[in-house]
N, C-alpha and C positions, 0 to 999 in steps of 0.2 A: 710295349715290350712283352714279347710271350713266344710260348715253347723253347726256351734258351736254356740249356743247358750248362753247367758248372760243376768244373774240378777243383777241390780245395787242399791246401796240402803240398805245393810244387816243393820239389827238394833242389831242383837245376835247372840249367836250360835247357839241357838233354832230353828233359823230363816233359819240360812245356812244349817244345818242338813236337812231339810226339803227341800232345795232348792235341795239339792244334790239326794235326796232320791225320785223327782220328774223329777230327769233328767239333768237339766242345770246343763252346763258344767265350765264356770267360775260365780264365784260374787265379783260382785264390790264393794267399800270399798268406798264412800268419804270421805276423813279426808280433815281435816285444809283447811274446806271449807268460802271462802270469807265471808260469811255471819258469820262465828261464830257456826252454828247449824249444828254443826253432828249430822249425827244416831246413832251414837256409838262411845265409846272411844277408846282412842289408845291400849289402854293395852288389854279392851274387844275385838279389834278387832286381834290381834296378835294371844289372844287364841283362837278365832272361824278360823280365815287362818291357824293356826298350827294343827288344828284336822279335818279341810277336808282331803277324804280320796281322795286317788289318784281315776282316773287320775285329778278329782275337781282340780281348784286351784283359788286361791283368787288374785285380780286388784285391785290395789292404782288406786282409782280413784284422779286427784292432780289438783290443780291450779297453785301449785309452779312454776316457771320458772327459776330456778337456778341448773343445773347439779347437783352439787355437794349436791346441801339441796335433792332431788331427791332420788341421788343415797341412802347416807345416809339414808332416811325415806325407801325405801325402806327393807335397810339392818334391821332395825328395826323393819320391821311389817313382815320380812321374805317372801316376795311376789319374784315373779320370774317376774310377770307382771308389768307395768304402765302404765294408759291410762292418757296423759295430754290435759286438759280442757282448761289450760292458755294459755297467749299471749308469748309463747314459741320461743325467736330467734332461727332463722336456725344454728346459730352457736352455742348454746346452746345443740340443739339438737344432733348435732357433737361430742361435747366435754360430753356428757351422754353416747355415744354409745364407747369412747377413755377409760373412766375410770368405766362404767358397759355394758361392751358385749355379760353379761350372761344374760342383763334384755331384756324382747320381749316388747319392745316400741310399744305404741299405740297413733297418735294423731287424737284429733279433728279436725274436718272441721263443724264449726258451720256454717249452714245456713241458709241466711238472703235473703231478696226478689229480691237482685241485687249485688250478691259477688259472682255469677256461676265462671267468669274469675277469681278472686283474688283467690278462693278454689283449681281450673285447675294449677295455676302457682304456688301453696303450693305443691300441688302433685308432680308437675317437681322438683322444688328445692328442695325436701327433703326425695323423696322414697328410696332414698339411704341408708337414718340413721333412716328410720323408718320401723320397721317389720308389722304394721298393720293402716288402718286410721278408723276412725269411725266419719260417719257423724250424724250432730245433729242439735236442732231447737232452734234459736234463738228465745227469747222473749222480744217483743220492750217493754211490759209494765212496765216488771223488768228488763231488762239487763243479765238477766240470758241464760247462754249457754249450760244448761243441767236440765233436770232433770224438764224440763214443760210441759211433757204431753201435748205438739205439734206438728202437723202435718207440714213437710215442702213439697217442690217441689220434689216428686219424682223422676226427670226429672234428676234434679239436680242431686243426689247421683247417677242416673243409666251412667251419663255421669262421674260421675269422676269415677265410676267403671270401664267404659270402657279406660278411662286415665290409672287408676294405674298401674303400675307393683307391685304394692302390694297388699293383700287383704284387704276389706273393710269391715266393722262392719256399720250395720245401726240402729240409735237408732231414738229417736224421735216419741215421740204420739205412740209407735206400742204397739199393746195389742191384745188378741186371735180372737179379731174380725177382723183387717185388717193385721196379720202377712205374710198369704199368701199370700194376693194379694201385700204386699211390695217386696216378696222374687222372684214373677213371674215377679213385673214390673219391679224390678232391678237389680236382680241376684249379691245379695253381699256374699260374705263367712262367714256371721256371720250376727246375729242379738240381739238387746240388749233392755228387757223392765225393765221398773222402776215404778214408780207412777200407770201406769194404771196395774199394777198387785197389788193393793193395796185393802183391804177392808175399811171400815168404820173407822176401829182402828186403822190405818197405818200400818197393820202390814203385808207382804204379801198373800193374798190368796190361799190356796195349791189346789181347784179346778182351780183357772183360772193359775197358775203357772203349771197346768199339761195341761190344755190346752192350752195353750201357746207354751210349747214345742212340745205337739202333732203333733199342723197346721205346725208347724215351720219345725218339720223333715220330715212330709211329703212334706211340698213343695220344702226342702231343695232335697229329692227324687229325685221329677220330672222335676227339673233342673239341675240333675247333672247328 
């Protein structure tokens, strides 16, 4: 899995249609997000994952940390994916991979100004049951671990790249103006924007959504 691109955020199917018809490869889905305010409902979102055309496919993005509530939402939004946000036990993550081994697990490595070793030793303990990681940027004002249109340490992701035996998703602050230079300074297999592809009206922008993906596969090119 690598140079694949990822929209997070869909608010419709209007929205995916057009993600799809611009290139990016999966879109992400937040539900049953801590705060209460999805972009879209469950049932809305079931039918925009159900009408992407292949090879598209649609990411539970989740905060759940419960296997089984997981797996379950899953089966009900019909996703193949999950990317987990939450404070996910390692044995949780175990017991996801025991009772859904068709699903391609993705977790977070949210980064913070001084958790480089704690992110390193998430990596050890748990590439085994996990098929993807994706690093992201913490937010001290709100507490939020996604989806703040912040830049973290660079450094940071390119060292647990170099850790993984599994491939990495980088999210965080990236938008068609620094997609490049994220993918040259850290050579991850996947890149994932949200907020900063947004216009005025929240609703994704389909110029900067095309260029987005543009910078993204040409850089994803000349490191591969």
């Amino acid at each position: 899995m690598s140079a694949l691109v990822q929209v997070a955020g869909i608010i419709d199917e209007a929205e995916a249609q057009m993600l799809c018809e611009a290139g990016v490869d999966w879109l992400g889905f937040p539900l049953r997000l801590p705060s209460g305010k999805d972009d879209i409902t469950e049932s809305d979102a079931a039918k925009a994952i159900a009408g992407l055309p292949a090879p598209h496919q649609g990411v539970l993005i989740s905060y759940l940390t419960d296997a089984a509530e997981v797996a379950g939402f899953c089966r009900e939004l019909g996703v193949r994916a999950v990317q987990l946000h939450g404070d996910v036990e390692d044995e949780q993550l175990r017991i996801l991979k025991d009772i859904a081994p068709e699903l391609y697990v993705l977790k977070s490595l949210v980064v913070r100004t001084d958790n480089a070793k704690e992110l390193l030793a998430q990596v050890d303990r748990t590439a085994d049951v996990v098929d993807m990681f994706i690093t992201d940027t913490f937010d001290p004002r709100t507490g939020a671990k996604g989806a703040t249109g912040l830049l973290h340490d660079w450094s940071v992701s390119a060292e647990l790249v170099a850790r993984s035996p599994k491939p990495l998703m980088m999210a965080g602050g990236l938008s068609p103006d620094n997609v490049a230079d994220a993918i040259r300074q850290v050579r991850p297999a996947a890149v994932d924007a949200h907020s900063l592809l947004e216009g005025a009206d929240g609703r994704k922008d389909a110029v900067k959504v095309r260029d987005f993906v543009t910078r993204a596969r040409d850089a994803f090119a000349k490191i591969n």
